[in-house]
C-alpha positions in Angstrom: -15.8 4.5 -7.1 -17.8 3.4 -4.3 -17.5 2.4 -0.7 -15.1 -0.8 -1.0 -16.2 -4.1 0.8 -14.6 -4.7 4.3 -10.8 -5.8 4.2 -9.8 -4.2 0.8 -7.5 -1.8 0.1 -8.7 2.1 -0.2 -6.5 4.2 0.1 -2.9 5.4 0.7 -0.6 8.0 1.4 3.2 8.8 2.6 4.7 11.5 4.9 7.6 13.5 3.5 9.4 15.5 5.5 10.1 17.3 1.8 6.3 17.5 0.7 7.6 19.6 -2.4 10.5 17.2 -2.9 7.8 14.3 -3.0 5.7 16.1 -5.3 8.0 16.8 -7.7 9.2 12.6 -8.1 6.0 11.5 -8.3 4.6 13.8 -11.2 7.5 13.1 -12.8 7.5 9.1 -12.5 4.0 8.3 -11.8 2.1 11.8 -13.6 0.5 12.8 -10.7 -0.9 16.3 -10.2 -1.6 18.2 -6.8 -4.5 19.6 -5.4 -4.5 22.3 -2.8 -2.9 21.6 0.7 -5.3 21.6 3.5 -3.8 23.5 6.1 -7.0 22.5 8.5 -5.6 18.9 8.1 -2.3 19.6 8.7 -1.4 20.5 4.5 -2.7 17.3 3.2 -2.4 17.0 -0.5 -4.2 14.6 -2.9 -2.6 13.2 -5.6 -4.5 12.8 -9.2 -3.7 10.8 -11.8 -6.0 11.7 -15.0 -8.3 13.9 -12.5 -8.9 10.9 -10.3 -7.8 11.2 -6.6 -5.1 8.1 -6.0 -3.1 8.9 -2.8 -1.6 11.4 -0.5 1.1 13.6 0.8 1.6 14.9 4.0 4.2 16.6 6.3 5.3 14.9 9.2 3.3 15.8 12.3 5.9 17.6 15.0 7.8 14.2 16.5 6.3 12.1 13.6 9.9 12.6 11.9 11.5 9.7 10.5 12.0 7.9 7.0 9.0 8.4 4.9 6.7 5.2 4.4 3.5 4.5 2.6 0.7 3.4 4.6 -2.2 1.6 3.3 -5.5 1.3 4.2 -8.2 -1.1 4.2 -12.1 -0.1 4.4 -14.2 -0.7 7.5 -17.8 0.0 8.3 -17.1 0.2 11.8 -13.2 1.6 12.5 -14.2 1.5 16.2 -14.8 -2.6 15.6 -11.8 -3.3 13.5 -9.5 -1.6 16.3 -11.2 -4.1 18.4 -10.5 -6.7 16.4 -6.9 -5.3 15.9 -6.2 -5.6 19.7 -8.0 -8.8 20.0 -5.7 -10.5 17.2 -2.4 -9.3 19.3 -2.0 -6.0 17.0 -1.1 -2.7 18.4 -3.5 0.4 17.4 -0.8 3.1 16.8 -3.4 5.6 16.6 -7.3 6.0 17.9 -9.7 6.3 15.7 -10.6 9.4 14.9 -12.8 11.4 12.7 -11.5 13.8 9.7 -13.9 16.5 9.2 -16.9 14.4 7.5 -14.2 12.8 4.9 -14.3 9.7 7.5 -13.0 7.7 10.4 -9.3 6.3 10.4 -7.4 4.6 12.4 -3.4 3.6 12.7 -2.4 0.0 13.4 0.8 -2.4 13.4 0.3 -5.9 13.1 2.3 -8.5 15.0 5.1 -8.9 13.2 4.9 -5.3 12.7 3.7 -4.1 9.5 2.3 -0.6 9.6 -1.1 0.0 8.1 -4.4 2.4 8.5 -7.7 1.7 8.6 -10.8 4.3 6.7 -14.2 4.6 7.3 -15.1 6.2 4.7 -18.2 10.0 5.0 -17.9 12.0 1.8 -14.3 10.5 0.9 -14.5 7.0 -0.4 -11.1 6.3 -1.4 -9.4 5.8 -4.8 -11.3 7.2 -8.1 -9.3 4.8 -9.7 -7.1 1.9 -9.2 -5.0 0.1 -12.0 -4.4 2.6 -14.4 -1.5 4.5 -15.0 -0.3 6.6 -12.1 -2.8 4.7 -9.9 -3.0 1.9 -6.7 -3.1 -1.4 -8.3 -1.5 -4.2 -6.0 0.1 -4.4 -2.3 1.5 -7.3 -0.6 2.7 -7.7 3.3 6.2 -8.2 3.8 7.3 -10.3 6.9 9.4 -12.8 8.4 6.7 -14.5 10.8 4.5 -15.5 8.1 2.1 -17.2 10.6 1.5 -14.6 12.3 0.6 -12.0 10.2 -1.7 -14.6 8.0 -3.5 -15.4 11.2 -4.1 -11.9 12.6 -5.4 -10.6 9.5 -7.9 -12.8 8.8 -8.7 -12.1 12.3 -9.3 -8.7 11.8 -10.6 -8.7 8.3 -13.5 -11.1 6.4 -10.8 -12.6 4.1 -10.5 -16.3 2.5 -6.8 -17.2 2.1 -5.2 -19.1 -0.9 -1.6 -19.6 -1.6 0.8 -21.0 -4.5 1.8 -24.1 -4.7 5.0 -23.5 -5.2 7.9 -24.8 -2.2 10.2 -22.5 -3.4 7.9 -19.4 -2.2 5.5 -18.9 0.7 3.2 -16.5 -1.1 -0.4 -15.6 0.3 -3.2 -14.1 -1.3 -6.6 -12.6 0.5 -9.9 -12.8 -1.2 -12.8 -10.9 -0.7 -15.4 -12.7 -2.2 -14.2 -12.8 -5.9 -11.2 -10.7 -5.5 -8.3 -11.4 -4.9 -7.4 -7.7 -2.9 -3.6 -8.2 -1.0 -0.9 -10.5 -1.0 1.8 -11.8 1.6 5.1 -12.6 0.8 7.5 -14.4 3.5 11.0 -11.7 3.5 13.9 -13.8 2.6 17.7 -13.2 3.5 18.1 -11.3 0.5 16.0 -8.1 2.6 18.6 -6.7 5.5 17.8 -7.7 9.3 17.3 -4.3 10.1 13.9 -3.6 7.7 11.1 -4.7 9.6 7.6 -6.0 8.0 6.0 -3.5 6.0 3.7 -3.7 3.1 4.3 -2.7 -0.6 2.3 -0.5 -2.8 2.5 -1.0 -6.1 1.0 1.6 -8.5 0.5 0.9 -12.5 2.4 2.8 -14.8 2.1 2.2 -18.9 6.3 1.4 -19.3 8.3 -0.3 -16.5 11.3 0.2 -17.5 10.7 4.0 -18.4 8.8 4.9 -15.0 12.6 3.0 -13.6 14.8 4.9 -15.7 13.1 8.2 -14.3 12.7 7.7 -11.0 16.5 6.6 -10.5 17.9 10.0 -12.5 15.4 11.4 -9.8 17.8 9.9 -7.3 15.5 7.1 -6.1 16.6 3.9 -6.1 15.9 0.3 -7.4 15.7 -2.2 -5.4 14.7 -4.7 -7.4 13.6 -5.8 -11.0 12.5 -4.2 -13.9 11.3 -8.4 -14.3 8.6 -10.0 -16.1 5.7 -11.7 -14.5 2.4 -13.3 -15.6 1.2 -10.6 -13.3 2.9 -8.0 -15.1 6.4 -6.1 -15.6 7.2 -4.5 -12.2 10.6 -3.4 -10.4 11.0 -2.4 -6.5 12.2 1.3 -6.0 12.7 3.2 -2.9 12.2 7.5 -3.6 14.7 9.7 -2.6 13.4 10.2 0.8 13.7 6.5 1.5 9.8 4.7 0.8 9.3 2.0 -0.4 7.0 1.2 -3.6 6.6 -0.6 -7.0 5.6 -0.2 -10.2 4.2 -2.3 -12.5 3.2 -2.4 -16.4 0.0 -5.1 -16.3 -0.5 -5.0 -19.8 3.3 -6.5 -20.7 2.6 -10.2 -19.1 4.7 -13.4 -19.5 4.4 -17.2 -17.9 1.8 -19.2 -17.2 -0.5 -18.6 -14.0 0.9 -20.1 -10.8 -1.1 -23.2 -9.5 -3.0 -21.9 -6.3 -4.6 -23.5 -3.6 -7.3 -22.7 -1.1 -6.1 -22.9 2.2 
């Protein structure tokens, strides 16, 4: 695939204190395969899905320990601009950027109601081969309780035109990049705990919900929640054994009409 426009997702990948662990759940529930670790990149591994790179695993850098996340990231032209743009906006850039070998530039960022999420320049690696097939990145959506603020600082930071549902039951966002629609934002409820913070959910396509479900919890991850219908798609929440976060979702098993959406 090639160098995606400005703002859209492009990659994403999770440290495991239990790289091996990691591996083996996600070949099992999502079919990936491993590529050699880079030990000149601190034992990076791609993930594949039918040959095509579609994420990463990593070990935890010494005092990077803590629960294991996925972190997304959004192209840029310019990282060094963005992480402007990132401060400008009232985000916090977690990490410089900085250049990986002549793969590309990245950088590390929280937004303000503190969502973690990278940023990729992209030299000889341009991201995912694939997105919404089985086993590969198909959706994410921003999970938050100030709304407001995370809408505002990201079209701040990235070129994006903002729609949402009309629905008053649900304050759901979507960003467009000119045709496409390429990340959603979903106000947290009280259904999610005080104690989890904003963060933003990958979803990744899988060819039977309820199967990818049924193997990933006798794997000892757990579902948070669904399997449930959509007109999106049949998806379910799970958390992996080392506690991140992520969906899956079967888009070829749809039900319901479209929501009504709105420019806003």
């Amino acid at each position: 695939m090639a160098v995606q426009p400005e703002g859209t997702p492009c990659w994403a990948d999770a440290m495991f204190s239990d790289v091996e662990g990691a591996k083996r759940f996600y070949g099992d529930v999502l079919g990936w395969t491993f590529g050699e670790s880079s030990s000149e990149y601190g034992n990076y591994t791609q993930a594949y899905a039918d040959g095509k790179a579609v994420a990463a695993v990593v070990p935890p850098m010494p005092g990077q320990e803590g629960q294991s996340q996925w972190c997304l990231y959004f192209a840029s032209p310019d990282v060094e601009a963005t992480a402007r743009r990132i401060r400008e906006g009232g985000g916090e850039v977690l990490l410089e950027p900085m250049r990986v070998g002549d793969f590309g530039t990245m950088c590390l960022a929280r937004e303000p109601s503190g969502a973690v999420f990278g940023v990729w320049q992209a030299g000889t690696h341009e991201g995912f081969e694939a997105t919404a097939t089985p086993g590969a990145y198909c959706w994410a959506e921003v999970f938050t309780r100030e709304p407001e603020q995370a809408d505002a600082f990201l079209a701040s930071v990235f070129p994006y035109r903002m729609k949402e549902i009309e629905d008053d039951a649900v304050d759901f966002r979507m960003f467009d990049i000119g045709e496409d629609t390429v990340l959603g934002r979903m106000r947290m409820t009280e259904d999610f705990p005080p104690e989890v913070p904003s963060y933003i959910n990958v979803y990744f396509a899988v060819d039977d919900c309820d199967a990818a479900v049924a193997r990933a919890v006798e794997l000892g991850g757990v579902l948070r929640f669904g399997p449930m219908n959509s007109p999106f798609g049949r998806f379910a929440a799970l958390s992996d054994p080392q506690g991140a976060d992520f969906s899956v979702i079967d888009i070829t098993t749809t039900e319901g009409q479209m929501p009504a959406i709105r420019d806003v």
